[in-house]
VEXLO-841396 format. One record per residue (C-alpha): residue in three letters; residue number from 1; y, x, z negated. Coordinates in Angstrom, 3 decimals, padded with zeros to 6 digits. Last residue first. Layout:
N
<pt r="ALA" k="NUM" north="Y" east="X" up="Z"/>
...
REM end
This chain:
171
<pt r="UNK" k="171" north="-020.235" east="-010.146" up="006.503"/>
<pt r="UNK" k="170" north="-020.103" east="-008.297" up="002.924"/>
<pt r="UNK" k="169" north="-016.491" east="-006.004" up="003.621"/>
<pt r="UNK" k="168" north="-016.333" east="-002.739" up="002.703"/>
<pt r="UNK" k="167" north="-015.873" east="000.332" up="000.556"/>
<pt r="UNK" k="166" north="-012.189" east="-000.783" up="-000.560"/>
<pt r="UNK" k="165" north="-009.947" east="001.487" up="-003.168"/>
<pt r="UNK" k="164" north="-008.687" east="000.675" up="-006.121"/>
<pt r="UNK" k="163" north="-006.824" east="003.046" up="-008.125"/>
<pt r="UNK" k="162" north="-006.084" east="002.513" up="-011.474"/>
<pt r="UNK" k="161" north="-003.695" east="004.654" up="-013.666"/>
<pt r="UNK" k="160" north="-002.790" east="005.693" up="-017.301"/>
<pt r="UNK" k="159" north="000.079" east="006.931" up="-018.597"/>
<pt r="UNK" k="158" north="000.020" east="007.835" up="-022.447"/>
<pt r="UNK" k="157" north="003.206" east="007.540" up="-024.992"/>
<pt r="UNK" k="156" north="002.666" east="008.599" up="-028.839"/>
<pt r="UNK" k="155" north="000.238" east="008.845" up="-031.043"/>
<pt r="UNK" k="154" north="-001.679" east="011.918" up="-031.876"/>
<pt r="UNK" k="153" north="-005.446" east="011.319" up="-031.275"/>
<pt r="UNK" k="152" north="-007.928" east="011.771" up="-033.872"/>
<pt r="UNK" k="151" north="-008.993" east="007.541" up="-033.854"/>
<pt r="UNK" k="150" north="-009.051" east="007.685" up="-029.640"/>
<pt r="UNK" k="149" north="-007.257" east="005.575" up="-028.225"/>
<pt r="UNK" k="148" north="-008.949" east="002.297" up="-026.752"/>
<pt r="UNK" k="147" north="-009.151" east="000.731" up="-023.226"/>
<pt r="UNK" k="146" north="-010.271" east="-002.702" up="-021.892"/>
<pt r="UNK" k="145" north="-010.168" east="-003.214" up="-018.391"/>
<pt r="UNK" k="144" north="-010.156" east="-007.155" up="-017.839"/>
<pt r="UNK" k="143" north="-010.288" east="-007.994" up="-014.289"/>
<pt r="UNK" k="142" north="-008.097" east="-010.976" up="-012.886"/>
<pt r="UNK" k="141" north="-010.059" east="-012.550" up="-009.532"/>
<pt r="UNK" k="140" north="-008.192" east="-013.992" up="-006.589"/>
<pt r="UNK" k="139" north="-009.849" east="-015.575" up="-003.270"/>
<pt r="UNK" k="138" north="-012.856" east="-014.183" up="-001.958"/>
<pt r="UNK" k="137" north="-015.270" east="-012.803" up="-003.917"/>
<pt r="UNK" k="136" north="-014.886" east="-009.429" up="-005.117"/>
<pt r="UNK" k="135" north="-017.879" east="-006.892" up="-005.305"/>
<pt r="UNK" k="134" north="-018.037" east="-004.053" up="-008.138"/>
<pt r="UNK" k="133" north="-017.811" east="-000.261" up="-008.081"/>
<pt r="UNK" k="132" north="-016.988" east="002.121" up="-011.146"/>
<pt r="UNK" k="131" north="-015.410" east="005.160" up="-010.909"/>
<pt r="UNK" k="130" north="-014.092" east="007.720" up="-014.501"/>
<pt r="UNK" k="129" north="-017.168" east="009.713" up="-015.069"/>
<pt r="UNK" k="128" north="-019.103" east="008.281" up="-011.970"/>
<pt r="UNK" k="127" north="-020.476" east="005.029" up="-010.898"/>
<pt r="UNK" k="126" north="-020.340" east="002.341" up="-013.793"/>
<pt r="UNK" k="125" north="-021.162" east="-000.863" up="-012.106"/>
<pt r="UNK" k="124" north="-019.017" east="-003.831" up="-012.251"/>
<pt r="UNK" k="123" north="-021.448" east="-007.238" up="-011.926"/>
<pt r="UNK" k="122" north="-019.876" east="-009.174" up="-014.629"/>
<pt r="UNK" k="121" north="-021.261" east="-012.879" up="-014.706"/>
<pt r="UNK" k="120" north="-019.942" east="-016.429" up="-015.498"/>
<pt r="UNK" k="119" north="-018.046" east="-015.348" up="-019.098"/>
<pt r="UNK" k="118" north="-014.618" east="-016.195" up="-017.958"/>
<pt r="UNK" k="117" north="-013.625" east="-012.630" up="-018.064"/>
<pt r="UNK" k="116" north="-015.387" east="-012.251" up="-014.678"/>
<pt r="UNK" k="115" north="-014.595" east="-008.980" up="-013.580"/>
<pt r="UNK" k="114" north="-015.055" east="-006.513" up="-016.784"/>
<pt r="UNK" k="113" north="-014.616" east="-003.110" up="-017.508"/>
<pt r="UNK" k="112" north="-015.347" east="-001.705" up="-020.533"/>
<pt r="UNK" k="111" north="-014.603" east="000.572" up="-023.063"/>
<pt r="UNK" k="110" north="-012.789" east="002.899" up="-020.997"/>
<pt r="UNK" k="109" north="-011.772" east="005.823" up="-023.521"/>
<pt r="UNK" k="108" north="-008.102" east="007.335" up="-024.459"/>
<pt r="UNK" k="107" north="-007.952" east="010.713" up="-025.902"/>
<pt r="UNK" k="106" north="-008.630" east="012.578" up="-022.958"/>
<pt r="UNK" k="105" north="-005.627" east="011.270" up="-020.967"/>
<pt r="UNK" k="104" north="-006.805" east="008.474" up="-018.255"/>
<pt r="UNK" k="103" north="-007.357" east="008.421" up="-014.689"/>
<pt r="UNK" k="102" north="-009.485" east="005.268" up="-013.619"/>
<pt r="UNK" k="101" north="-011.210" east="004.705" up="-010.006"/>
<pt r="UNK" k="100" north="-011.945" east="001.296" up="-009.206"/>
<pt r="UNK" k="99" north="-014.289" east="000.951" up="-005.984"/>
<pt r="UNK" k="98" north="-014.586" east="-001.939" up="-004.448"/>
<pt r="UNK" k="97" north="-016.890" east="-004.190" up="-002.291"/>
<pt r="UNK" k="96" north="-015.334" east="-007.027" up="-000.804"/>
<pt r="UNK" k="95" north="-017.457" east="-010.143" up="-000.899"/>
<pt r="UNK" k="94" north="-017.253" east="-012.253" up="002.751"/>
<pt r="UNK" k="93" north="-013.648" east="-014.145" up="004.178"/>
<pt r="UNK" k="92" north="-011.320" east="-011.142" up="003.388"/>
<pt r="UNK" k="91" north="-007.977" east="-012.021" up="001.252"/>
<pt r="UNK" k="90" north="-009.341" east="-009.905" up="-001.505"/>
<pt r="UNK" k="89" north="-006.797" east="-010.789" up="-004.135"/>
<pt r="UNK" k="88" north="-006.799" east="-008.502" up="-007.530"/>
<pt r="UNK" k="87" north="-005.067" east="-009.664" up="-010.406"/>
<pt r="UNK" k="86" north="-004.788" east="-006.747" up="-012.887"/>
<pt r="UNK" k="85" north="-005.407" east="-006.892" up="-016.886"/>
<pt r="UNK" k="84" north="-004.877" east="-004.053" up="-018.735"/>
<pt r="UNK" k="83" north="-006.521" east="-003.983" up="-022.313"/>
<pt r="UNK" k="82" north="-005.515" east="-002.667" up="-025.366"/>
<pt r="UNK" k="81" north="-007.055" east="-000.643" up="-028.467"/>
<pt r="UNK" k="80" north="-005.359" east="001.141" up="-030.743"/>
<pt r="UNK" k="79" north="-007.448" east="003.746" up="-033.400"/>
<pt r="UNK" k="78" north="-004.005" east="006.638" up="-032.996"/>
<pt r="UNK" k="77" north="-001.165" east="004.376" up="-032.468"/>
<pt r="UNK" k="76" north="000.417" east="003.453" up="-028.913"/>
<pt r="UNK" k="75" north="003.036" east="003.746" up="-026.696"/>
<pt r="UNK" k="74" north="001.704" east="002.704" up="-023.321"/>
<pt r="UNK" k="73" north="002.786" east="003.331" up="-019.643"/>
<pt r="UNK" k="72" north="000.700" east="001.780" up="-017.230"/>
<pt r="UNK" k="71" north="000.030" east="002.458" up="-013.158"/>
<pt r="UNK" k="70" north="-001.226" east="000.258" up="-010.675"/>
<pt r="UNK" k="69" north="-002.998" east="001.119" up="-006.971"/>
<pt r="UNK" k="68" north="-003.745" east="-000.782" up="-004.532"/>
<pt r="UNK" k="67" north="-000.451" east="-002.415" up="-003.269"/>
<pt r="UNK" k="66" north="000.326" east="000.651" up="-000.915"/>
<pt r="UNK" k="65" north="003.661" east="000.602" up="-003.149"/>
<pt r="UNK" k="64" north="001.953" east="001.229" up="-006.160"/>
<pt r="UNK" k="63" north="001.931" east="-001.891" up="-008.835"/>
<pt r="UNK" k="62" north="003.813" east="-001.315" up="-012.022"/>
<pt r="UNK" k="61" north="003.191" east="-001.248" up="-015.566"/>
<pt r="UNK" k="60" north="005.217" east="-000.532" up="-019.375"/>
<pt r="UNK" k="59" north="004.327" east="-001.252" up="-022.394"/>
<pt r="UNK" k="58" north="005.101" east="-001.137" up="-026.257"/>
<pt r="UNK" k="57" north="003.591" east="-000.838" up="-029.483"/>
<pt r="UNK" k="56" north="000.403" east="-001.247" up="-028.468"/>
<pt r="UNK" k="55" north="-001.760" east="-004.467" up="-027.181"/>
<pt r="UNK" k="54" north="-002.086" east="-006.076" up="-023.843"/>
<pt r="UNK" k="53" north="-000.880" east="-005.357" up="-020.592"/>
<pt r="UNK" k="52" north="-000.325" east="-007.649" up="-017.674"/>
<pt r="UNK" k="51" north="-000.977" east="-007.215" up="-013.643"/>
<pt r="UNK" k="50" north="000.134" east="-008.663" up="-010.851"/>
<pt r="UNK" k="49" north="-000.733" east="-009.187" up="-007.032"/>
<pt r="UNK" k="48" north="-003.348" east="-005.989" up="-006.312"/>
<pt r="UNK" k="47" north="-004.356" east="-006.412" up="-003.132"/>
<pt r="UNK" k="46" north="-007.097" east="-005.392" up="-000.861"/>
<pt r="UNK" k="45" north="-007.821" east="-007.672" up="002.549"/>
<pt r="UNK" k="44" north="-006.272" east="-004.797" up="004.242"/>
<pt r="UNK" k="43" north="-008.582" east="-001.759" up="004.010"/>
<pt r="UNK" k="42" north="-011.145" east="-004.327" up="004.354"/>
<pt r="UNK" k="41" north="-010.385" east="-005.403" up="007.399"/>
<pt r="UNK" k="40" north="-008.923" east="-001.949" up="008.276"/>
<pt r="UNK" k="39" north="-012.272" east="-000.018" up="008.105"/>
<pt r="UNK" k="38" north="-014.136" east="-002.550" up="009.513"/>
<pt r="UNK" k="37" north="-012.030" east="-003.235" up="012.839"/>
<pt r="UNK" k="36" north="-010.732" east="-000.032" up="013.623"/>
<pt r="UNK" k="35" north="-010.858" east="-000.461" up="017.522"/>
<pt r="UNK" k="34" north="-012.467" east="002.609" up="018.293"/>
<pt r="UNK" k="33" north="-014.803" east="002.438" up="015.257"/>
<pt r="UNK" k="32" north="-015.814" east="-000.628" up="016.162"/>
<pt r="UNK" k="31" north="-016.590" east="-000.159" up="019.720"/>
<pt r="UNK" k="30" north="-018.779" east="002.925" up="019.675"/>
<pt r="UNK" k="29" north="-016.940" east="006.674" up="019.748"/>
<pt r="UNK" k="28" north="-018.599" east="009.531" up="021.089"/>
<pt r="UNK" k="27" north="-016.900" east="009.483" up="024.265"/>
<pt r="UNK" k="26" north="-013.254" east="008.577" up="023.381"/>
<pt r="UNK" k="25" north="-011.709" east="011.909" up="022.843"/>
<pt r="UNK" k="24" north="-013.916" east="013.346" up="025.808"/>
<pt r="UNK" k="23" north="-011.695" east="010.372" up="028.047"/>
<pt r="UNK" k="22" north="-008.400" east="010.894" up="026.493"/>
<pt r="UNK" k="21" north="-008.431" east="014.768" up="026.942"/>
<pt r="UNK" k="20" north="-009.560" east="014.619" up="030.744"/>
<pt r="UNK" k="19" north="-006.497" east="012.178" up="031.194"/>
<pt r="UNK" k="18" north="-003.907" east="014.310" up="029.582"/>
<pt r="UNK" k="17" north="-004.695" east="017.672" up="031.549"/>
<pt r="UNK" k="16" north="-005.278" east="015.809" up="034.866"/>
<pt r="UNK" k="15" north="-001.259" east="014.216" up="033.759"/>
<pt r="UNK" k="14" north="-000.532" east="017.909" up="032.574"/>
<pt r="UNK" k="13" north="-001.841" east="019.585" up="035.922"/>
<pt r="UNK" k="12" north="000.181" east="016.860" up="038.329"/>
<pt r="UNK" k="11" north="003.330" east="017.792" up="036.281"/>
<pt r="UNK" k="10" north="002.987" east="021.437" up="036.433"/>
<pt r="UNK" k="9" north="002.351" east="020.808" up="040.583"/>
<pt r="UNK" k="8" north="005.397" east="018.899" up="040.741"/>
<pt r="UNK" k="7" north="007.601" east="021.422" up="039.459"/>
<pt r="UNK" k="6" north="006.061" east="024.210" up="041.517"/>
<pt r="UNK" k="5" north="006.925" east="022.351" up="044.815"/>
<pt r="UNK" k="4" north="004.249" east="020.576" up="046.458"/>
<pt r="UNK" k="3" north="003.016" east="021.266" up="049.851"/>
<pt r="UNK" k="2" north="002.892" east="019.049" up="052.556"/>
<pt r="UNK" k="1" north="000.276" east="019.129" up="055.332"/>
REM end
């Protein structure tokens, strides 16, 4: 009978070591979450392609780099209103559910939020302070968030941002 020399018998405990690991890791998990299909299917079918700015003095916006979130820069008078305008794409083939999540300064308001500025239906959903949800079709859709500065407010330059972040897919 052979006997194995100390170095081999640290490298037979960390490949035992390795494999016990991987298989309690992997128990309690069914076969969507351990492939990541639902989460990342909708993670990716969220984009944010362009976005315009309307009203004040001047303006400034870009998209975030994860392609989900937009920021705007706006020099504006105390009583302005102005809307922000993004094109969302939700490359998914069902409804995406979204949340939109908007950080403003105090003195600016969301007066509404709108995804179908055509008039055929708005189904956003106030559902917190500053969160409201709504469900994308496929394809691209250009929501209207309309904003206004509050009449007491000093004027001067104000960030505001968007985040939105997908729930899930309708499938």
């Amino acid at each position: 009978m052979s006997e194995m020399t100390r170095r081999q018998a640290v490298a037979a405990t960390a490949v035992l070591a390795a494999g016990g690991a991987g298989v309690t890791a992997t128990q309690g998990l069914d076969a969507a979450s351990a492939s990541g299909q639902v989460d990342v299917q909708a993670e990716q079918a969220l984009t944010v392609s362009d976005v315009s700015v309307a009203g004040g003095d001047a303006t400034f916006s870009r998209i975030g780099d994860d392609n989900t979130k937009l920021q705007v820069a706006i020099e504006a008078n105390n009583g302005d209103a102005f809307e922000v305008e993004p094109t969302i794409e939700n490359s998914s083939a069902d409804k995406l559910a979204v949340r939109i999540i908007v950080g403003t300064p105090d003195v600016i308001t969301v007066e509404d939020i709108d995804d179908s500025p055509s008039g055929d239906g708005d189904t956003v959903v106030q559902s917190d302070t500053d969160a409201y949800v709504t469900k994308l079709t496929p394809g691209e859709t250009t929501l209207e968030l309309l904003f206004e500065i509050s009449d007491v407010a000093t004027p001067g330059a104000r960030d505001i941002t968007v985040d939105f972040e997908p729930m899930s897919t309708d499938n």
